[in-house]
C-alpha atoms as a printed R data frame, in Angstrom:
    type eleno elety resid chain resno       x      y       z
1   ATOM     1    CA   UNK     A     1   0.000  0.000   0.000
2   ATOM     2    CA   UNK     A     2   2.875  2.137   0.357
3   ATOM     3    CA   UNK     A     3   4.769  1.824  -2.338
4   ATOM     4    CA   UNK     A     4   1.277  2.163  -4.410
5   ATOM     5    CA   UNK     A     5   0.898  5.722  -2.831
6   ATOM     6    CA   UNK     A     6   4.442  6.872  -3.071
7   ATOM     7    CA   UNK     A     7   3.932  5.463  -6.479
8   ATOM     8    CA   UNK     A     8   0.715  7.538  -7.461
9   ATOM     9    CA   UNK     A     9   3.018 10.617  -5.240
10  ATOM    10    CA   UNK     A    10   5.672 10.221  -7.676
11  ATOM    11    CA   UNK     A    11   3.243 10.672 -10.774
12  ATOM    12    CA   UNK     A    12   1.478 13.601  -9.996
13  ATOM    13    CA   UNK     A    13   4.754 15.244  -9.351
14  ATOM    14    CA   UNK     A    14   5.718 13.566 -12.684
15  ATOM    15    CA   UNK     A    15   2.801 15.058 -14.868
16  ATOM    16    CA   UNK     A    16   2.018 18.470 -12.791
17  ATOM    17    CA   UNK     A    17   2.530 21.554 -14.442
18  ATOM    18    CA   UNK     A    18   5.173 24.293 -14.133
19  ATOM    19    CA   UNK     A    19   4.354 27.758 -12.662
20  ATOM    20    CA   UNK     A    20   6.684 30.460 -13.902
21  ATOM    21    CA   UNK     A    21   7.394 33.764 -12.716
22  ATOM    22    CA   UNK     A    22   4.499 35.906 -14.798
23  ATOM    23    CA   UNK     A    23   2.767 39.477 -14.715
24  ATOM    24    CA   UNK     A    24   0.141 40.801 -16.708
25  ATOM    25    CA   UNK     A    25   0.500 43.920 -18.637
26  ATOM    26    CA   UNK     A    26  -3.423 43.555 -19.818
27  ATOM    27    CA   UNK     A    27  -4.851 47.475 -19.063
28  ATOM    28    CA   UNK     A    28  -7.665 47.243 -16.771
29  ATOM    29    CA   UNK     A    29  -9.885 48.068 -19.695
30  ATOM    30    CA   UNK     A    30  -8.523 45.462 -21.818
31  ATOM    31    CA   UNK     A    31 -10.993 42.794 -23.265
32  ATOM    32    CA   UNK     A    32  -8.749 40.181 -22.081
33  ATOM    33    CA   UNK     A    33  -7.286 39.377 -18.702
34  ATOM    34    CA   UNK     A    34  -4.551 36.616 -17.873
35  ATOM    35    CA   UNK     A    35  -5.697 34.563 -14.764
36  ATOM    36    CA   UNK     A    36  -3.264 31.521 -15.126
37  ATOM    37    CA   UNK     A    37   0.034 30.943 -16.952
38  ATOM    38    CA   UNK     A    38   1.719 27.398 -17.093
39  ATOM    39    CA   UNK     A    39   4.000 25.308 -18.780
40  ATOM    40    CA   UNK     A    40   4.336 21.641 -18.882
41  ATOM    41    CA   UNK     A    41   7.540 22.146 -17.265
42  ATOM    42    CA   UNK     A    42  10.306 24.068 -15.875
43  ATOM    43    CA   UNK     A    43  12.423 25.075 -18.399
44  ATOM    44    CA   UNK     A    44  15.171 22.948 -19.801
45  ATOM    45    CA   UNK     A    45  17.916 23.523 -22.920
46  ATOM    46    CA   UNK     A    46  17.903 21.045 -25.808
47  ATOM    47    CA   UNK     A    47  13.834 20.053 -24.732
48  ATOM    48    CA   UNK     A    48  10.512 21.405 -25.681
49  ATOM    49    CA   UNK     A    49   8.204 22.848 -23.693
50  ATOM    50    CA   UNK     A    50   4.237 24.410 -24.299
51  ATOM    51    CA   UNK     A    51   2.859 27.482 -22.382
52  ATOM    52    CA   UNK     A    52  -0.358 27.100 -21.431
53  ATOM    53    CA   UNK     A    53  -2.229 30.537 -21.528
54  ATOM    54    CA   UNK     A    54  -5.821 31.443 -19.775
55  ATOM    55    CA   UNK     A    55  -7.935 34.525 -19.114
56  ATOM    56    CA   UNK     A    56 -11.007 36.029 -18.651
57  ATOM    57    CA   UNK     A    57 -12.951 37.551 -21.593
58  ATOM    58    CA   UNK     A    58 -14.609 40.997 -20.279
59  ATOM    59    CA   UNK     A    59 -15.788 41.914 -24.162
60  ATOM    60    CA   UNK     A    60 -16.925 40.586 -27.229
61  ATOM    61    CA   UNK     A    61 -13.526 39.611 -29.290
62  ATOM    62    CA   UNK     A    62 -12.651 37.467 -32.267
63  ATOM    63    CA   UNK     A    63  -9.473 36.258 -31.437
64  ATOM    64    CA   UNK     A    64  -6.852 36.555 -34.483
65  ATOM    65    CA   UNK     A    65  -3.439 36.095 -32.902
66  ATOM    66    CA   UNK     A    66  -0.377 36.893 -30.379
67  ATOM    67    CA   UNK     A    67   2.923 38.423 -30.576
68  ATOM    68    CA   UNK     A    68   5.838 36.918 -28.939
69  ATOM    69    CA   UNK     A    69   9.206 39.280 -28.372
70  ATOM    70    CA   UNK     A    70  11.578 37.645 -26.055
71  ATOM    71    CA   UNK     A    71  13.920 40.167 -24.558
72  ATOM    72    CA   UNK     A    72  17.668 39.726 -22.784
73  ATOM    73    CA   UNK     A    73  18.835 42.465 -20.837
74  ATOM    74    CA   UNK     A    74  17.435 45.549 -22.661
75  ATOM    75    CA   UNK     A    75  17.535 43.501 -26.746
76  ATOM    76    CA   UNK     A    76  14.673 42.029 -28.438
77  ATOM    77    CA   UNK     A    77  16.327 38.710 -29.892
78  ATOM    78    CA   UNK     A    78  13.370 37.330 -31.488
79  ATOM    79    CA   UNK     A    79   9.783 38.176 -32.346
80  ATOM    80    CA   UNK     A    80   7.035 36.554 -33.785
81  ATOM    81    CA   UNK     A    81   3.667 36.502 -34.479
82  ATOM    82    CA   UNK     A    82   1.210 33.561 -34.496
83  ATOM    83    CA   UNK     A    83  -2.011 32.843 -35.627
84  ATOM    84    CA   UNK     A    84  -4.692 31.316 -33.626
85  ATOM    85    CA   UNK     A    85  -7.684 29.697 -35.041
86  ATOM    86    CA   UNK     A    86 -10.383 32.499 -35.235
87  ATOM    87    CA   UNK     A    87 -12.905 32.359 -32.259
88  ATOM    88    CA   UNK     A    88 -15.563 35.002 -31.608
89  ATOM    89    CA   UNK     A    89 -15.049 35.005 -27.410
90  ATOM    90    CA   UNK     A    90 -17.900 36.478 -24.927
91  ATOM    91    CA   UNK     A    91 -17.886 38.413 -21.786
92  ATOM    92    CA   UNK     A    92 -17.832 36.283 -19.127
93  ATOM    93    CA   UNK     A    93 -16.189 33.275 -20.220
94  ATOM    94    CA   UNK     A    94 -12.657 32.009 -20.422
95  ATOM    95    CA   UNK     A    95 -10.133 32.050 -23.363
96  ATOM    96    CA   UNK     A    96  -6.744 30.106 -23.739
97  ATOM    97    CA   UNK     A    97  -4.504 29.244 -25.736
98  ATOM    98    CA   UNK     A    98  -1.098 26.956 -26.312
99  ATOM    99    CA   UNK     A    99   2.300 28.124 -27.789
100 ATOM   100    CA   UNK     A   100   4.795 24.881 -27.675
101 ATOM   101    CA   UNK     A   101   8.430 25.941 -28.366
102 ATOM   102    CA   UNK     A   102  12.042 24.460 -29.067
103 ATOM   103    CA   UNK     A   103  14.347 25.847 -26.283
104 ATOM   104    CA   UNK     A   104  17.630 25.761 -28.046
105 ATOM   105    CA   UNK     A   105  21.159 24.519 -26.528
106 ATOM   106    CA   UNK     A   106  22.230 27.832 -27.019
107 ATOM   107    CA   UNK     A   107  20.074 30.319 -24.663
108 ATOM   108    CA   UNK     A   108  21.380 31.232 -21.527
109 ATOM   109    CA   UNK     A   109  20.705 33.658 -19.005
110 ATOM   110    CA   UNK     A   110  17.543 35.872 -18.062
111 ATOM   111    CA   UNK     A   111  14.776 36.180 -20.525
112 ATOM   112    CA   UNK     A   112  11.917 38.483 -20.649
113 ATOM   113    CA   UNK     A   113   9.130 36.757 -22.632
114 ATOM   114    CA   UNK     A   114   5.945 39.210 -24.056
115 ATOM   115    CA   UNK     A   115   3.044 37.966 -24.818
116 ATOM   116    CA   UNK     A   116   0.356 40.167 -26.638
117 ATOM   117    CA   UNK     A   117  -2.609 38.400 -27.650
118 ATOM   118    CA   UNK     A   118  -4.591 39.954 -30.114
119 ATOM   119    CA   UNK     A   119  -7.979 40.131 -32.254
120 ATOM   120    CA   UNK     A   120  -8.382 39.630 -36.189
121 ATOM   121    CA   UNK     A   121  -7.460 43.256 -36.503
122 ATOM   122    CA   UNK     A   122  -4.361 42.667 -35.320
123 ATOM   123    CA   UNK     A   123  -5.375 45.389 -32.330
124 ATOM   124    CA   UNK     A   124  -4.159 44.094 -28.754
125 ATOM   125    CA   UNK     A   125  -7.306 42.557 -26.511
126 ATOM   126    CA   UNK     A   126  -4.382 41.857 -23.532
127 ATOM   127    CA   UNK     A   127  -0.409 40.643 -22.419
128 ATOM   128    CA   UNK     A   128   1.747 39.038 -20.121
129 ATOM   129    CA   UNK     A   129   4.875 38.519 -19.662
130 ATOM   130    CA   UNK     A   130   7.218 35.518 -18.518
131 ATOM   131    CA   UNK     A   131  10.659 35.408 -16.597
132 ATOM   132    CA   UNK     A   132  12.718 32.716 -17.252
133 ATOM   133    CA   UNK     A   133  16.663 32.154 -16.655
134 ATOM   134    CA   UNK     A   134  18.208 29.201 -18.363
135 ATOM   135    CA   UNK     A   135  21.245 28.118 -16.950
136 ATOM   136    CA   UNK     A   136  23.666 25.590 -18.337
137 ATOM   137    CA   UNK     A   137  23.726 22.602 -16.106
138 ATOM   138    CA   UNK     A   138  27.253 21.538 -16.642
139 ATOM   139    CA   UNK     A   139  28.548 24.900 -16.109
140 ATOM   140    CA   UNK     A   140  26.762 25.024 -12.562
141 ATOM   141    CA   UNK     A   141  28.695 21.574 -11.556
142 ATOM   142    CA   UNK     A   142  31.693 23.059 -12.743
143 ATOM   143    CA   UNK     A   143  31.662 26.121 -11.052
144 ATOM   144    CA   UNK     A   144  29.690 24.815  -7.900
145 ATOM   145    CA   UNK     A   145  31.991 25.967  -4.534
């Protein structure tokens, strides 16, 4: 009986999701307000990994898109823009959304990631943004004291 709970323990550890550091940057008048930001897990080099995005819907929107910048220090080293499947969203109800992304071998450090979600006129509806520091896990054995 133990074993099967340390077991089940183990697996929910295993499978739960990964809170990182966020903020909104939504306006209070913004048609869309971030409640809960999660990944599938903390944030390794060489893996992927998918944010998992939710908010509150205080207008009538048609969702278009988001933009993505991801900042180090004070330089934008990458933007993007994707398109989301367009949804006509209500007041009242929730709205989320997935964004799965390659970290590469290569990224190290503090990152500042900005997310702007947006409707089909491209016009924001609300943002958040995500800290993340990537550290290379040899280096930190090397230069452990």
């Amino acid at each position: 009986m133990k074993a099967l709970i340390i077991f089940a323990l183990i697996a929910t550890l295993t499978f739960a999701d990964y809170t990182p550091k966020w903020d909104s940057c939504s306006q209070p008048d913004d048609p869309w307000q971030p409640t809960t930001i999660t990944l599938d897990k903390e944030p390794k080099l060489n893996e992927y990994n998918t944010m998992h995005a939710c908010g509150t819907v205080q207008d009538v929107v048609t969702v278009g898109s988001f933009k993505l910048k991801v900042i180090a220090g004070s330089t934008t080293i990458f933007t993007t823009e994707v398109a989301l499947p367009k949804q006509d969203v209500f007041p009242g109800s929730q709205y989320c959304f997935d964004y799965k992304v390659f970290i590469p071998i290569i990224a190290r450090g503090s990152f500042s990631l900005n997310f702007n979600l947006r409707d089909d006129t491209a016009e924001s509806i609300g943002c958040f943004h995500i800290d993340l520091t990537l550290k290379n896990p040899q280096l930190a054995q090397e230069y452990a004291f």
